[in-house]
RODRENKE-78022 format. One record per residue (C-alpha): x, y, z. Coordinates in steps of 0.1 Angstrom, whole numbers, padded with zeros to 4 digits, always signed. Example, Ala and Ser with C-alpha at 12.3 -4.5 7.8 and 13.67 -1.06 7.14 Angstrom:
+0123-0045+0078+0137-0011+0071
This chain:
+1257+0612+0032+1272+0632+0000+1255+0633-0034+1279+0651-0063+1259+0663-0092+1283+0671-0120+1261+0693-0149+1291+0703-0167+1330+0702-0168+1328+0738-0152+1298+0734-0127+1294+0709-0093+1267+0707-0072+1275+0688-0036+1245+0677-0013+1253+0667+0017+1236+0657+0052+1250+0647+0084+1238+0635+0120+1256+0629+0152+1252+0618+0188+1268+0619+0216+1256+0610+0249+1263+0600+0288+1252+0590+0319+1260+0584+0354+1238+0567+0386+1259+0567+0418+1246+0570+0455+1235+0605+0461+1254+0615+0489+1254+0648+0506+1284+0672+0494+1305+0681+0526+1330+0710+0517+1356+0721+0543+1389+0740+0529+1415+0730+0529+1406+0695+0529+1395+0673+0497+1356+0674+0500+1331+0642+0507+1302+0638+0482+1298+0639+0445+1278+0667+0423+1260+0653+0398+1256+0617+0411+1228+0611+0386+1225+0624+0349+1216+0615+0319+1226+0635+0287+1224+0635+0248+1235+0659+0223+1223+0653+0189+1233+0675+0159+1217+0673+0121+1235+0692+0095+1221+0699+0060+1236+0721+0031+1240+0726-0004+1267+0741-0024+1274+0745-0063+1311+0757-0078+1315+0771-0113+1341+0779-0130+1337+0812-0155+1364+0824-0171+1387+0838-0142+1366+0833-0116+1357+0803-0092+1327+0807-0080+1305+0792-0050+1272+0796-0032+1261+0775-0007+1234+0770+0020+1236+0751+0052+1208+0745+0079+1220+0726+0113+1196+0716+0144+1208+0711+0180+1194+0692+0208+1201+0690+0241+1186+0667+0263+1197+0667+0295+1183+0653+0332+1210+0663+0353+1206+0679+0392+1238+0691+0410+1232+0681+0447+1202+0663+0447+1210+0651+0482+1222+0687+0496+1255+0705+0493+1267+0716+0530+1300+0742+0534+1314+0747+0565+1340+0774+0570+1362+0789+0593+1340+0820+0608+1317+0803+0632+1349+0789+0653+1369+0818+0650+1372+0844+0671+1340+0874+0662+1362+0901+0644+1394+0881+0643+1408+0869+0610+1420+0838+0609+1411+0820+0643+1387+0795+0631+1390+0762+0614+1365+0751+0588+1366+0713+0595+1361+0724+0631+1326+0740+0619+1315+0703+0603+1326+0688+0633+1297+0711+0648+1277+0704+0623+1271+0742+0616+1273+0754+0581+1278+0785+0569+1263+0778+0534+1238+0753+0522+1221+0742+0485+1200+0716+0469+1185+0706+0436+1150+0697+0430+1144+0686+0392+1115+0667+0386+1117+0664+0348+1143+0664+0323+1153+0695+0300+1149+0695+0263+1169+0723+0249+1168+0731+0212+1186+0755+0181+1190+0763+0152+1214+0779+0124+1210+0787+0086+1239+0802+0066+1241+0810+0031+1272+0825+0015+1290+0835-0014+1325+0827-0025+1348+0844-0053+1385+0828-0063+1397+0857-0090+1427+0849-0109+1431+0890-0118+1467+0881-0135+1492+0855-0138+1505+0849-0097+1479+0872-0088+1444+0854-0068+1424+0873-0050+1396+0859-0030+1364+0876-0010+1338+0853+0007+1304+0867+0021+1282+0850+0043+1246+0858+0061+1240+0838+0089+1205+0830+0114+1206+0820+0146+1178+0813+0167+1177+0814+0205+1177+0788+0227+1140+0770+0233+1125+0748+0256+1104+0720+0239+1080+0725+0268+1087+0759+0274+1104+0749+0309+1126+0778+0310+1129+0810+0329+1154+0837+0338+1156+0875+0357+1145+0903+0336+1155+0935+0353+1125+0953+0334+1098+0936+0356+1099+0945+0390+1096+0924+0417+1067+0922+0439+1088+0912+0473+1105+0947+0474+1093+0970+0442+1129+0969+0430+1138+0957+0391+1143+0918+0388+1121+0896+0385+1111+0860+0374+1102+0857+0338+1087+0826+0321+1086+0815+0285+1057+0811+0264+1041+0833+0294+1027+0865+0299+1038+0878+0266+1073+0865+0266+1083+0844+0238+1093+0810+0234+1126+0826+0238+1141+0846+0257+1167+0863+0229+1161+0875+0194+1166+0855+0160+1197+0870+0153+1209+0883+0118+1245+0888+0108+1271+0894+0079+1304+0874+0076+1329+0886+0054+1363+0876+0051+1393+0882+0020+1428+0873+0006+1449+0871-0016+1482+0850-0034+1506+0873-0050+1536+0860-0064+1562+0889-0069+1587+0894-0094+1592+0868-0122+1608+0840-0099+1569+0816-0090+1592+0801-0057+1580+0833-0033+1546+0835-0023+1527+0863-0005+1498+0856+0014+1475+0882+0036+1439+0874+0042+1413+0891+0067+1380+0877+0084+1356+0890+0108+1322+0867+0117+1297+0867+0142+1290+0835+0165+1259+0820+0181+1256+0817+0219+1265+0775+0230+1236+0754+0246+1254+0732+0271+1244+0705+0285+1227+0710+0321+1194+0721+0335+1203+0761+0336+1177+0783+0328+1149+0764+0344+1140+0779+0376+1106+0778+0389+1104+0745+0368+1132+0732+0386+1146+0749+0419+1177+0755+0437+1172+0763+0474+1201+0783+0492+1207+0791+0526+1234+0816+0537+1241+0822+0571+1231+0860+0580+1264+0867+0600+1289+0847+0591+1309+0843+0621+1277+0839+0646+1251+0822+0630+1250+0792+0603+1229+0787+0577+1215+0751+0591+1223+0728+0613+1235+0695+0598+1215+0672+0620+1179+0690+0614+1184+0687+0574+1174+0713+0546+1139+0722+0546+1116+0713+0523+1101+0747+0499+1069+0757+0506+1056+0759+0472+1049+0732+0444+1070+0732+0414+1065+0746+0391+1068+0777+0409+1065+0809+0385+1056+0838+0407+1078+0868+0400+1091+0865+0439+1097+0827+0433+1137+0833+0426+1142+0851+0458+1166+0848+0484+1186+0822+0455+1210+0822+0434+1191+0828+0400+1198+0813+0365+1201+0845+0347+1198+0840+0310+1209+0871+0288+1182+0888+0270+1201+0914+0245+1212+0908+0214+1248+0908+0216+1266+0878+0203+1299+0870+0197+1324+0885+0173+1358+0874+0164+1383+0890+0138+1413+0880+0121+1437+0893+0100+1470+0874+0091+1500+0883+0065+1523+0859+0055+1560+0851+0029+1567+0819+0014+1597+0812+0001+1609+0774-0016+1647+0766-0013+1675+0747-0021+1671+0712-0006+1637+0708-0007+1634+0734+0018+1601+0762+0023+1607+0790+0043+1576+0804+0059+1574+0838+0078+1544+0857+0091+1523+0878+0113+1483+0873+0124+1460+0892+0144+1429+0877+0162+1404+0889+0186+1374+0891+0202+1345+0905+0218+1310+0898+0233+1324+0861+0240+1307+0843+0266+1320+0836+0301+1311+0824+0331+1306+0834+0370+1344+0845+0380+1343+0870+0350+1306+0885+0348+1283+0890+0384+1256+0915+0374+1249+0915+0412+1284+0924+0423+1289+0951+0449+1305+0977+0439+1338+0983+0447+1331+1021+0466+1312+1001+0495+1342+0987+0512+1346+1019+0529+1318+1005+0550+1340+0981+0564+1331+0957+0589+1296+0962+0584+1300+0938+0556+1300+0909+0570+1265+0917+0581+1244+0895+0556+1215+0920+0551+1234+0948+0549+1257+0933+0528+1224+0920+0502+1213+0958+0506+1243+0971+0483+1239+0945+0454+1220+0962+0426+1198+0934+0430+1191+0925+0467+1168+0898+0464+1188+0878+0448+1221+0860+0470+1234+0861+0432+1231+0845+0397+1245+0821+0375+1253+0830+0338+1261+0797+0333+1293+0804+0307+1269+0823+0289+1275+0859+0300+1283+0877+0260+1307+0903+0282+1341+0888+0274+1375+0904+0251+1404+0890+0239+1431+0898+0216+1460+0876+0200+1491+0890+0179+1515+0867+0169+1546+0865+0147+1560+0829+0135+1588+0809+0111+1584+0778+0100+1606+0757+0079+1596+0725+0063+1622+0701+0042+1600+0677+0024+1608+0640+0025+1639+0639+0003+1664+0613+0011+1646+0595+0036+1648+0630+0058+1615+0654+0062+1617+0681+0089+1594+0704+0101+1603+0736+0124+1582+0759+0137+1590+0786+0159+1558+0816+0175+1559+0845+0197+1524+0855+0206+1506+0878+0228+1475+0875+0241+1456+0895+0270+1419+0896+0279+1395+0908+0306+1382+0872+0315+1404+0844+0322+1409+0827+0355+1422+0814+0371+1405+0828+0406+1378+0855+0388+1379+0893+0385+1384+0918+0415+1367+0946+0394+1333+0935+0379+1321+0974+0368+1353+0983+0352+1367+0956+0328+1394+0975+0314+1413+0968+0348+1410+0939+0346+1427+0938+0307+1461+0918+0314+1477+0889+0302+1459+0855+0294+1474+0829+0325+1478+0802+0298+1499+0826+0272+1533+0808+0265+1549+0839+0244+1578+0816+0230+1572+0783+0216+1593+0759+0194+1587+0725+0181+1607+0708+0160+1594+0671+0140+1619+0650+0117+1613+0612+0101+1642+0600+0090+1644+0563+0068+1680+0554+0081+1700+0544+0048+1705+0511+0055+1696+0480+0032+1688+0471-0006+1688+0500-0028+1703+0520-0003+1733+0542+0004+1755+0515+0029+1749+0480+0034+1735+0470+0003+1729+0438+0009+1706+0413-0013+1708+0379+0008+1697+0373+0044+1712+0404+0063+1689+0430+0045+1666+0417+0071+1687+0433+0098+1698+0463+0086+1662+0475+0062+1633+0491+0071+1646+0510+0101+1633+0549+0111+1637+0575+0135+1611+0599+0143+1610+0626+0169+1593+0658+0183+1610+0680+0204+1591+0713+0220+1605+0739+0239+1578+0766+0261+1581+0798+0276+1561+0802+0308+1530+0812+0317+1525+0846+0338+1527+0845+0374+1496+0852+0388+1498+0866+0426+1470+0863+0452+1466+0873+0490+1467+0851+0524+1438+0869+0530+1407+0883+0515+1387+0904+0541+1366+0927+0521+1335+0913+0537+1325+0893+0505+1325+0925+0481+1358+0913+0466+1359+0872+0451+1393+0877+0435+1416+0898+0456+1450+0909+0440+1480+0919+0456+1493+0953+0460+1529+0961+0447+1558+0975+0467+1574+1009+0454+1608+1011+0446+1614+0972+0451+1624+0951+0419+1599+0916+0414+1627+0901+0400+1654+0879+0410+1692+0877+0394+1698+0841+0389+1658+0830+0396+1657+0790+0405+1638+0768+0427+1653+0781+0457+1633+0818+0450+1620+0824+0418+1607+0856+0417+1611+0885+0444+1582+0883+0471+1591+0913+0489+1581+0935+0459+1539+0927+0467+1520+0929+0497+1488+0917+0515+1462+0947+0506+1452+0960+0539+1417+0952+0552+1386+0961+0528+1411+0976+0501+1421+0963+0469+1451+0953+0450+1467+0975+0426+1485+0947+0403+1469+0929+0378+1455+0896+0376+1487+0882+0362+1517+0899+0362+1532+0916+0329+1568+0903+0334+1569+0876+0358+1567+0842+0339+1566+0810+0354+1590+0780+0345+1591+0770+0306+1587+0732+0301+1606+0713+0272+1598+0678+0263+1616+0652+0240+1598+0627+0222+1620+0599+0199+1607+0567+0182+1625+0535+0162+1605+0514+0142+1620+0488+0125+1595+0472+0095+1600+0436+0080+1584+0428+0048+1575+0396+0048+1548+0391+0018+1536+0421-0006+1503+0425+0014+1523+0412+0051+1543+0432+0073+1556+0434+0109+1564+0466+0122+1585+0466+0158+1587+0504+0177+1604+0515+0203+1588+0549+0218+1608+0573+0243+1585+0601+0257+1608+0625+0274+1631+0601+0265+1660+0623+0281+1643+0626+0311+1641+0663+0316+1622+0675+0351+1603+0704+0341+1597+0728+0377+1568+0729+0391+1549+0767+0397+1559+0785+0422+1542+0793+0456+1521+0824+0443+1503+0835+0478+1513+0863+0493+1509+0870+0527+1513+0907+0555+1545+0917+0565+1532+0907+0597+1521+0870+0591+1546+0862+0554+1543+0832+0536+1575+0817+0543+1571+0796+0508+1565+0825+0480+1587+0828+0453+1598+0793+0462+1593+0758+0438+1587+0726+0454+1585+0699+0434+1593+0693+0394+1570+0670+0372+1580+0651+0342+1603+0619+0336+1612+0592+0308+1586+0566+0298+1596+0537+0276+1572+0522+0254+1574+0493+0232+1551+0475+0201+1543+0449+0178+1521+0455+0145+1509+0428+0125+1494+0444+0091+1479+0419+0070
């Protein structure tokens, strides 16, 4: 709903106030989860749920006009609720791996679906929720906006904004999360579970946070000639952590037994025929100890919240034709943005322990190097404020507006964009993120896409075959349209056969050869890249490249798209419109990846560097519109 208030020809107020809803659910058979690499997994997670996100948005703006200035101040409040009932294995999760039928101290001997067949696990979880979750935030922002005409082809702009973000609540206060300040009474050691609304913790378990937006430009137009424009224009604002749907965060209200297996490749976790057993206390269970020997929901309890800045600078130029030329550079980036598991483990080991080699596969000693030991690990849930990115870019675009029948648009980017957090297997270094800076896996740096219309010329009024009797039904009305794009790969990103660090290392990279060149001269299908340039790391060692490769880039993919339409006219308010739609319509095979594992000189994976397999192909699609 919008109510416009006009008190003068200079001054508007706007009202306006918005709701939205968006909801699903699901009721399958619960099932128990069987996993057993490499094959697909039996079971579903989730089975039942039953989710609704509701948003209500309220603000008020008014815009004056004085003098040289065009000015704005606004306020807007928005709610969000999340209501969500929605257990992950409410049935059990059993995985079953290779290390209780291998050989003890052997790599490699067992088989996973061998352990099922057993019915010995090596890892086991449930879900107990006996209630739904009702999640709830808020945000109020009031801001300030200046449009300043200082001279003729001369605007300058500057916006501020305060914003106010509350915390996520519970409506019941059902939620709890780890605060390494209390210590736990199982072993006297930091970490221990906290409760809202309880023993002086707030309803929340984060501040109200306060922050300042800003952002600038400003439209000069140089020199005499009003057909050049230059454009630059900076921003930097601060963002509010996301409430997902899901029932994270409300342990000891809801639980999440685990069972690990104490030595991998001797012991399981359970036995599949005697079933998981129940927990020995009621929910809900809020002792301090109650989170132990699970994988706690850890909810983050500072203040940091996300930041993001951008800067841009841009030249447009009109020509001949129709034509505007567009040229420009932009900067974005980021810091404090939230991630999840594979890029923040606050209970990682660290790396310095792997010098204790085989005596990490023993479970308790393993648990005795985590900062935290009474915990098997925690979830952040996506909503770890620890992740950095940065984007620079430089672009042309060229645009002929529809003259003639003929409008084109052009656009061609090379970006680069690196962070510390993106997949797609996780982070081998949790304590030091700046090794783990490298290239984003899904940065294309080159991309062009091209988009015409063109009204063929063809009928009454027209350039050929004017025609004013039957025929102008053939030959009027007809258009082609089309979009053609053109990417760049992606990095290559290497991983080991292996990864025997004794579960200190998630994401194990590769280690680089000296003196041999990753590239190949004429790379193809047959070997793409060089795989003799990168090695298995040896046992309980790391990699020493990084998550993706700085040079190595995967295959580029290029697409075609072309339409026809032919319209009839037949009454001023009647048409029929036929189309004829060619996606890919030259049928270009775009390569698949290439085989990215790398195994020891002494077992090699026969298939790395190599593509098998291309994806793409024409598809013909036709229509019929009736408007009326």
């Amino acid at each position: 709903m919008e109510h416009v208030f006009t008190a003068s020809a200079n001054t508007v107020n706007t009202a306006t106030f918005s709701a939205s809803s968006t909801g699903s659910n699901s009721d399958s058979e619960t099932f128990p989860v069987y996993q057993f690499s490499p094959y697909l997994s039996m079971g579903k997670s989730y089975p039942m749920s039953n989710n609704a996100n509701n948003t209500y948005a309220w603000s008020d703006g008014v815009s004056t006009r004085r003098s040289k200035h065009s000015l704005r101040l606004s306020v807007q409040y928005a709610k969000y609720q999340v209501n969500s009932y929605w257990p992950k294995y409410p049935n059990g999760m059993y995985r079953f791996g290779a290390g209780l039928t291998s050989l003890p101290g052997v790599v490699d001997t067992g088989h996973a679906f061998a352990s099922y067949l057993l019915g010995l696990a090596e890892y086991a979880e449930t879900s107990l929720s006996p209630s739904p979750s009702y999640f709830r935030r808020s945000s109020t922002d009031v801001s300030f906006r200046d449009q300043y005409e200082a001279v003729k082809g001369l605007t300058i702009s500057f916006g501020l904004s305060v914003d106010r973000f509350t915390p996520r609540t519970e409506k019941y206060d059902r939620q709890s999360t780890i605060d390494f300040q209390a210590i736990n009474p199982a072993n006297g050691r930091p970490g221990a579970l906290v409760a809202a609304g309880r023993n002086g913790i707030g309803r929340a378990f984060q501040p109200v946070l306060i922050r300042p937006s800003a952002n600038m430009g400003l439209a000069w137009n140089p020199g005499p000639d009003p057909r050049m424009v230059v454009r630059v224009a900076f921003s930097r604002s601060y963002g509010a952590m996301p409430v997902y749907s899901g029932q994270w965060g409300t342990q000891g209200f809801s639980a999440y037994p685990t069972f690990l297996s104490p030595k991998v490749q001797l012991e399981p976790a359970t036995i599949l025929s005697h079933g998981l057993p129940l927990p020995i206390h009621t929910l809900p269970d809020l002792r301090p100890e109650a989170a132990n020997d699970t994988v706690a929901d850890l909810i983050d309890m500072t203040d940091r919240a996300p930041v993001y800045q951008s800067s841009s600078l841009s030249i447009e130029r009109e020509l001949p034709g129709s034509i505007v030329l567009t040229a420009g550079a932009a900067y974005s980036g980021g810091k404090n943005l939230p991630v999840g598991n594979s890029a923040s483990n606050p209970n990682a080991i660290p790396l310095d322990a792997l010098r204790f080699r085989d005596q990490l596969n023993d479970e308790d000693f393993n648990r005795s190097l985590r900062p935290y030991p009474q915990y098997k690990g925690f979830d952040v849930y996506s909503s770890s404020p620890v992740g950095r990115y940065q984007r620079d870019t430089t672009y042309v675009r060229l645009e002929k507006r529809a003259s003639n029948g003929l409008s084109i648009s052009a656009y061609y980017e090379y970006s680069k964009q690196l962070d510390d957090y993106s997949g797609p297997y996780g982070k081998q270094d949790y304590y030091n993120r700046q090794n783990e800076w490298s290239l984003t896996p899904g940065n294309e740096p080159h991309r062009l896409q091209v988009s015409y219309v063109y009204e063929l010329p063809l009928g009454p009024n027209k350039a050929f075959l004017n025609m004013s009797d039957w025929r102008r039904h053939l030959v009027d009305g007809w258009a082609v349209s089309g979009v053609a794009t053109l990417l760049s790969g992606n990095p290559v990103y290497l991983r080991p056969l292996f990864n025997n660090t004794g579960g200190v290392v998630s994401a194990l990279n590769v280690n680089s050869v000296p003196g041999v060149d990753p590239h190949v001269s004429d790379p193809g299908p047959a070997l793409w890249f060089n795989p003799a340039a990168f090695d298995q790391p040896p046992n309980f060692s790391i990699g020493d490249v990084s998550r993706t490769h700085p040079s190595l880039r995967n295959p580029g993919n290029e697409n075609y798209d072309l339409s026809i339409t032919k319209r009839v006219t037949l009454a001023p308010d009647r048409t029929i419109e036929l189309s004829a739609a060619g996606f890919n319509f030259v049928n270009h095979a775009d390569w698949n990846d290439p085989d990215n594992t790398i195994g020891p000189v002494s077992a090699p994976n026969v298939n790395a560097g190599k593509i098998i397999g291309s994806s793409g192909g024409r598809v013909i699609q036709l229509g019929l519109r009736f408007s009326f």
